[in-house]
C-alpha positions as CSV (number, residue, x, y, z in Angstrom):
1,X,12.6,32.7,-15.5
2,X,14.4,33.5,-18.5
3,X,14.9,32.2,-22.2
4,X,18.6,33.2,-22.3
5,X,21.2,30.2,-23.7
6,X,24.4,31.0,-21.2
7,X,27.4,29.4,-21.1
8,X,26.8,26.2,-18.2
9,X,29.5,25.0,-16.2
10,X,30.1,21.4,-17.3
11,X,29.6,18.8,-14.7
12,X,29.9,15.2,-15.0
13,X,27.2,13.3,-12.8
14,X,26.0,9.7,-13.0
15,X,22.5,10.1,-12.4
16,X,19.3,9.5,-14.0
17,X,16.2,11.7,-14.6
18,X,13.2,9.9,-12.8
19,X,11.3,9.1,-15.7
20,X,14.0,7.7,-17.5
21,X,14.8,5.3,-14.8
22,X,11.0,4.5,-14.1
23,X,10.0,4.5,-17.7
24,X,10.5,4.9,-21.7
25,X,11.5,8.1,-23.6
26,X,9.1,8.6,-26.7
27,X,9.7,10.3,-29.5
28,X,5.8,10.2,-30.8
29,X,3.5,12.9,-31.2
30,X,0.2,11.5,-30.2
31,X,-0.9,9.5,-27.2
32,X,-1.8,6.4,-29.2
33,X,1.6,6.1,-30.4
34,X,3.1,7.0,-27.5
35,X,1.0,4.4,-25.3
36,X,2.8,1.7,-28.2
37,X,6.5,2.9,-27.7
38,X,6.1,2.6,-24.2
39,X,4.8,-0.7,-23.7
40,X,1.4,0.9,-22.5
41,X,-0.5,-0.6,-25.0
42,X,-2.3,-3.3,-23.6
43,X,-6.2,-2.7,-22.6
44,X,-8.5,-3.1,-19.2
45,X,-11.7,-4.5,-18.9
46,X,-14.2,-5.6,-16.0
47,X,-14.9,-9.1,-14.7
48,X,-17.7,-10.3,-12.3
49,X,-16.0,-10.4,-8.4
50,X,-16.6,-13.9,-6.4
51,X,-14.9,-15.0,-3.1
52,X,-14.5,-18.5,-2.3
53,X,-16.4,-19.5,0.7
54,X,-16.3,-22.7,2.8
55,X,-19.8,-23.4,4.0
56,X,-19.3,-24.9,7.7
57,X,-19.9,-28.9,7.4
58,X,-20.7,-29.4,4.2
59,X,-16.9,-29.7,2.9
60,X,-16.6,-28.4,-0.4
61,X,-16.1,-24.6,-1.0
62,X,-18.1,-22.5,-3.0
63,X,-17.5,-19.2,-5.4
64,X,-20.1,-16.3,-4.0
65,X,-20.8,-13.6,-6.5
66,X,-20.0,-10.0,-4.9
67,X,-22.7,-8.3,-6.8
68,X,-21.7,-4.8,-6.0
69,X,-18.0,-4.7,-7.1
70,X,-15.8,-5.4,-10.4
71,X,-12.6,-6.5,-11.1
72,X,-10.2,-4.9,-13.4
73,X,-7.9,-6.7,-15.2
74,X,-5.4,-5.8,-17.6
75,X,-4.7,-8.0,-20.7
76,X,-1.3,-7.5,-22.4
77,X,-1.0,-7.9,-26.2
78,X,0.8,-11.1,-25.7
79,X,-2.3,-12.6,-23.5
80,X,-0.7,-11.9,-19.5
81,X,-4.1,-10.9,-17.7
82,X,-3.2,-9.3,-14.3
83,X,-5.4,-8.2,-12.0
84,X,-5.0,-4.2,-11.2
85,X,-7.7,-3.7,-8.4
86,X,-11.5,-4.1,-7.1
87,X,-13.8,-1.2,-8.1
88,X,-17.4,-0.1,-7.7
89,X,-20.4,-1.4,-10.3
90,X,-20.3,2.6,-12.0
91,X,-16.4,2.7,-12.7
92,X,-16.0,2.8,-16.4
93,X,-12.8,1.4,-17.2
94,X,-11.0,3.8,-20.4
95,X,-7.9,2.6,-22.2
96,X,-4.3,4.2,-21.9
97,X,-4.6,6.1,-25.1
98,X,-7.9,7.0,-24.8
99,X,-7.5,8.6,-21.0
100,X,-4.4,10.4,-22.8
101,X,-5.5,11.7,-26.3
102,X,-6.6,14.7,-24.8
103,X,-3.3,15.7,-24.0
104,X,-2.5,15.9,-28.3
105,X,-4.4,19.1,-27.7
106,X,-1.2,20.5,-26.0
107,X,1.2,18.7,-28.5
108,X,-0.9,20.1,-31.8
109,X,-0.6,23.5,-30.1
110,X,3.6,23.1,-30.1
111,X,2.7,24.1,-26.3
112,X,4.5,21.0,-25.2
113,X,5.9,17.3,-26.7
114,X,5.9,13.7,-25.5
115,X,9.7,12.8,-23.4
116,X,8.1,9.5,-21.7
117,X,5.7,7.3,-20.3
118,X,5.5,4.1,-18.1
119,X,3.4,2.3,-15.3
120,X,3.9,1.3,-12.2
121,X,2.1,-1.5,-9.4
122,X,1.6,-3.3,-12.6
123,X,-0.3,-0.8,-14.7
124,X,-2.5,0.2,-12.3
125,X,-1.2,3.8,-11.7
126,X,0.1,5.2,-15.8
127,X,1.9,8.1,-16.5
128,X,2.8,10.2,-19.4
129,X,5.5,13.6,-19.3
130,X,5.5,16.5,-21.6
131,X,8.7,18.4,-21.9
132,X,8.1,22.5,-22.2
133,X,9.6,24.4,-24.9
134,X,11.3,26.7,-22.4
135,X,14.8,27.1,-21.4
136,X,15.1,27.9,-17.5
137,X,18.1,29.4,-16.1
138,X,18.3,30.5,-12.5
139,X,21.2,32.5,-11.2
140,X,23.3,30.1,-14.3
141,X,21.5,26.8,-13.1
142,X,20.0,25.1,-16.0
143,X,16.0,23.6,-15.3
144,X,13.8,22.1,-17.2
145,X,10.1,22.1,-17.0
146,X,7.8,19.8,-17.8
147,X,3.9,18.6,-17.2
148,X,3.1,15.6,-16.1
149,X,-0.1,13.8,-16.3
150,X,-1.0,10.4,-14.5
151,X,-3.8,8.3,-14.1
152,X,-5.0,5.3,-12.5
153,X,-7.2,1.7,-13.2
154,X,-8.0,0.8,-10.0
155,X,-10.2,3.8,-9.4
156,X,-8.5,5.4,-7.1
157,X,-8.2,8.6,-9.0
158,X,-8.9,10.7,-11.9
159,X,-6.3,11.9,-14.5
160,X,-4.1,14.5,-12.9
161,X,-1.6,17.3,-15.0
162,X,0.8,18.9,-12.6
163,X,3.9,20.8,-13.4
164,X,7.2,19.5,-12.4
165,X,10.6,20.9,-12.6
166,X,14.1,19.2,-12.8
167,X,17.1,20.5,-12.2
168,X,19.7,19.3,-14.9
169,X,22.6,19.6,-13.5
170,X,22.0,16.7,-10.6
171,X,18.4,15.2,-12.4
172,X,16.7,16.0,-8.9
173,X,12.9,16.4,-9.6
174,X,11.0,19.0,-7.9
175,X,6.8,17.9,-8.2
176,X,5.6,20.1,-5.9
177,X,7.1,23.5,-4.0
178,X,4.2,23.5,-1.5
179,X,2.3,21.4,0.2
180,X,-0.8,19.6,-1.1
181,X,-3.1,22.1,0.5
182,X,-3.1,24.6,-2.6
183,X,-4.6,23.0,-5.4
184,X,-3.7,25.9,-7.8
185,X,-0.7,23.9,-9.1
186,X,-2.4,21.1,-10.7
187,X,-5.3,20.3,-13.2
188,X,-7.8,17.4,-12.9
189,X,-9.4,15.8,-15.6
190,X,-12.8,13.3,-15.2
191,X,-12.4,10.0,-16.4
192,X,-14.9,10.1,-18.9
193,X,-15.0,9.0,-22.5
194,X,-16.2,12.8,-23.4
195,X,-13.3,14.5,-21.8
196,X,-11.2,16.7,-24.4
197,X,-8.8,20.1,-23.5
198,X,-10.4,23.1,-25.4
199,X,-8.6,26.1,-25.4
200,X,-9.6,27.3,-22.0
201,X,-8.2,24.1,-20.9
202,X,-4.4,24.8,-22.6
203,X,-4.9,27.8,-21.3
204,X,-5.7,26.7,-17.6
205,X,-3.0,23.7,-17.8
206,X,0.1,26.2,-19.3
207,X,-0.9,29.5,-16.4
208,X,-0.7,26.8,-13.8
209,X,2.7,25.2,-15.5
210,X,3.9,29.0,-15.9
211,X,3.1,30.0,-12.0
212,X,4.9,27.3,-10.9
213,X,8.0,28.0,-12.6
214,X,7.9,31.6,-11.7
215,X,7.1,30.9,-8.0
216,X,10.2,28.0,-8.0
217,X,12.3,30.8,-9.7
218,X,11.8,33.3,-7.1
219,X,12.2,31.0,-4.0
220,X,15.4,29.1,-5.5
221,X,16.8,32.7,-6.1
222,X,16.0,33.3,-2.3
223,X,17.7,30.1,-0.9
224,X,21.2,31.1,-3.8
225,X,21.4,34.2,-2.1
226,X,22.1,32.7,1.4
227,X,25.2,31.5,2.3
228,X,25.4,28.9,5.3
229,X,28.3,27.6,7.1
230,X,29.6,24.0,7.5
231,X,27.8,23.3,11.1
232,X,24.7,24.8,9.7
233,X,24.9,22.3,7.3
234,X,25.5,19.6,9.7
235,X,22.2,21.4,12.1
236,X,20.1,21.4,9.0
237,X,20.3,17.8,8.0
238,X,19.4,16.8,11.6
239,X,16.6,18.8,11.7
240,X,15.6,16.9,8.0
241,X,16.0,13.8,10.0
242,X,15.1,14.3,13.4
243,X,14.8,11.9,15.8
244,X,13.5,11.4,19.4
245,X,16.0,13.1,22.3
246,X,16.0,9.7,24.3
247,X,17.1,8.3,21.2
248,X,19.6,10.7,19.4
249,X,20.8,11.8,23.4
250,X,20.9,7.8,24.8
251,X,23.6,5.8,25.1
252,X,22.9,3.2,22.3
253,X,23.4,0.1,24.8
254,X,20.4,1.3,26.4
255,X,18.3,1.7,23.3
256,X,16.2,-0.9,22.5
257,X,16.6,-2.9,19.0
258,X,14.1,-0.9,17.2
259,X,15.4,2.4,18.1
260,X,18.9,1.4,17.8
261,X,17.9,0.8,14.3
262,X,15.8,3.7,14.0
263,X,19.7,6.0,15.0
264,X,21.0,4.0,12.6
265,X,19.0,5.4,9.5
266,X,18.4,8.9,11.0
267,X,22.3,9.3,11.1
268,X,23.0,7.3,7.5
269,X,20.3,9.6,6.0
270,X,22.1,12.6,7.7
271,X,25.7,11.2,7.1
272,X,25.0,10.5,2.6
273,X,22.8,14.2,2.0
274,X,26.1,15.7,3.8
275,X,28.4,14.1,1.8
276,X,26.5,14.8,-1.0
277,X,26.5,19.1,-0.2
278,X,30.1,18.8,0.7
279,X,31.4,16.4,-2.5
280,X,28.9,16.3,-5.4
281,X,29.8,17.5,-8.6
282,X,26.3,18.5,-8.8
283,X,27.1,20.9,-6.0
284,X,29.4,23.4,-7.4
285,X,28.2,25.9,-8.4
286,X,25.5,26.1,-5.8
287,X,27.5,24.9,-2.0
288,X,27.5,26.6,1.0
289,X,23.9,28.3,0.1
290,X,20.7,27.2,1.3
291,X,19.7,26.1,-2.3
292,X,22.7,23.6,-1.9
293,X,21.3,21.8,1.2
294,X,17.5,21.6,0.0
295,X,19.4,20.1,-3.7
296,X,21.4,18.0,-1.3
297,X,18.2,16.2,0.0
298,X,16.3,16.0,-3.2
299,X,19.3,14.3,-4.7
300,X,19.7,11.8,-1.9
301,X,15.9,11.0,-2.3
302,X,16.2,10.7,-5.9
303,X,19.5,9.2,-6.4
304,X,20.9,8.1,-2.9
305,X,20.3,4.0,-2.9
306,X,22.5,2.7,-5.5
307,X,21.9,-0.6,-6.9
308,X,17.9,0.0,-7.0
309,X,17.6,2.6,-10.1
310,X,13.9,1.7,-10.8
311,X,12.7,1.7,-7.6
312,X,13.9,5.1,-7.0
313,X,12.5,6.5,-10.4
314,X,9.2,4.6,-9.6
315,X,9.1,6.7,-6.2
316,X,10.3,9.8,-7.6
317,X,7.0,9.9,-10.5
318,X,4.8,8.6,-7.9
319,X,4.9,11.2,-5.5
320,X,6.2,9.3,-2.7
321,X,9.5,11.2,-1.8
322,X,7.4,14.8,-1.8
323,X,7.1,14.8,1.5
324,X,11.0,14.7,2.7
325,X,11.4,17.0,-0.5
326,X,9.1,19.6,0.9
327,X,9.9,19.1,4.5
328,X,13.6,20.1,3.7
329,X,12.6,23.1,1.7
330,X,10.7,24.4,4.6
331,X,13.3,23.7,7.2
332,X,15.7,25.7,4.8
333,X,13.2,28.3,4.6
334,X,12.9,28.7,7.6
C-alpha cells in the first residue's frame, strides 16, 4: 500500500460503483443527517402478530394472537407502513440513526467520512459506507478503500463493519479476499441502545480495515506478476463456470431442457467475463495477468447484466456475488 499520487492511465468506462447504483451519496457528517439525505429516515416499531384461522364448521374466520412473536414494521415519514419481518418477544427494535451514531466516532476522529447509504428488501437490511482517507496504488492501479457497516430489522443480524476495497478503474468491489471462515476481517457491534466505539474500538475497526488492504496489496501484486496466455484464459473461465461432463461433453439434442439451459448460462457466463479480459478498457493496463482474469469476473458480477443497474448494486452491497468473486480468486491462485 502506498500514499504516492502517480500519474494514472486514463480510461473511459461506463460503470457504476455499487453503492452508487444501490444507494445515495452523502455529503453529511453524522449518521442522523446522513440517515435524512438518504431517504433512511423513517422509524420501526413492534406490533402484536395474529394469524387468521378458519375454525372447521363454524364459518367465519378468526384473528389468533401469536403470543411469542412481533412484527416489525416500518413507517415512512409520509405514513407507508411496510412490514419488514417477524421477530422474537426480546428483539428491541433501534432506529437507523440510532444503530449508526456510533459510527460519528470514526468521522470525529477524521479516521474516515460518510460516501453513502441506502436499504434494500424494503428497509429491512440498511447500510451505510465510509470512504478512507488513503490513496491505494498497486503496481499504478488506483483503489480505494472503504468500511462498510450494515445492519438489519428483521433480526437476522447485528451491525456489521467490514472493510471493502474498489478498484477504480473498472468500479469492481472486492468485500472479502477470503472466505467467511476468518472472522479477523470484520467487526460486530450488539444491537443495543448502549453501544458506542471507544477508542479501542477505532482502533480494532481501522487494524482490521488496514490488514485487509495490506493482505489485498500483496496478493493483487502476486496475480500482476503472472502472465497467462489466451487458452489459459479461456481454461480459467471454465473452471469459474464449470459444469457437469455429461453436460459440457453431450450432444445438446440429448440434453434434457433443464440442462440445455443450464450449457446455456455456463457458456454465456464464460463467453461475457472473456470478452471482458480480452476488450475492456478497464483491462489495459492489467491483461494477460492473473489479476486480469480474477478483475474480469468481478466486473462481470458487478457490471455484466445491463439494463438492471440497481439490482446489480443491490447484490454487489449485499454480499451475494462473494461467492463467484472468491471462487475465481482461488481458481487464479491456484
Amino acid at each position: 500500500m502506498t500514499t504516492e499520487v502517480v500519474n494514472k492511465p486514463q480510461i473511459s468506462v461506463r460503470n457504476e460503483s455499487a453503492w452508487i447504483k444501490s444507494g445515495v451519496a452523502v455529503t453529511a457528517t453524522s449518521a442522523s443527517d446522513v440517515a435524512r439525505q438518504a431517504g433512511l429516515d423513517w422509524s420501526v416499531s413492534l406490533h402484536p402478530v395474529t394469524t387468521l384461522y378458519e375454525i372447521p364448521g363454524q364459518g367465519l374466520p378468526m384473528h389468533i394472537p401469536v403470543n411469542n412473536k412481533q412484527a416489525v414494521v416500518k413507517t415512512t415519514p409520509t405514513g407507508e407502513v411496510i412490514p419488514l419481518g417477524i421477530v422474537g418477544n426480546k428483539y428491541k427494535p433501534l432506529q437507523n440513526a440510532e444503530v449508526f451514531s456510533v459510527l460519528d466516532t470514526l468521522i470525529d476522529s477524521g479516521d474516515a467520512r460518510y460516501a453513502a447509504a441506502g436499504e434494500y428488501a424494503a428497509g429491512a437490511k440498511v447500510w451505510m459506507l465510509m470512504q478512507l482517507p488513503i490513496e491505494m496504488e498497486i503496481k499504478g492501479d488506483p483503489h480505494a478503500a472503504f468500511l462498510l457497516a450494515k445492519t438489519t430489522h428483521d433480526g437476522s443480524g447485528s451491525v456489521l463493519i467490514r472493510p471493502i476495497i474498489e478498484r477504480l478503474f473498472c468500479h469492481n468491489q472486492i468485500n472479502k479476499i477470503y472466505r467467511a471462515t476468518d472472522k479477523k476481517y470484520t467487526y460486530m457491534l450488539r444491537h443495543t441502545t448502549n453501544s458506542k466505539l471507544d477508542v479501542n474500538d477505532v482502533r480494532g475497526i481501522l487494524d482490521i480495515a488496514y490488514t485487509t488492504i495490506d493482505d489485498y496489496t500483496v496478493m493483487s501484486e502476486a496475480m500482476l506478476e503472472r502472465q497467462v496466455t489466451r487458452q489459459q484464459a479461456v481454461d480459467y473461465f471454465k473452471k469459474v463456470f464449470p459444469l457437469p461432463s455429461k453436460i459440457e461433453d453431450a450432444p445438446i439434442p440429448l440434453l434434457s431442457a433443464g440442462e440445455k439451459v443450464q450449457r446455456t448460462n455456463a457458456l454465456n457466463h464464460r463467453a461475457r467475463s472473456l470478452d471482458i479480459y480480452e476488450n475492456s478498457p478497464t483491462q489495459e493496463n492489467i491483461r494477460e495477468t492473473v489479476f486480469g482474469l480474477w478483475q474480469a469476473v468481478v466486473e462481470y458480477a458487478d457490471h455484466g447484466k445491463p439494463g438492471k443497474s440497481r439490482s446489480l448494486g443491490v447484490r454487489t452491497m449485499s454480499g451475494g456475488s462473494d461467492n463467484l468473486k472468491i471462487r475465481a480468486q482461488e481458481l487464479a491462485l491456484a
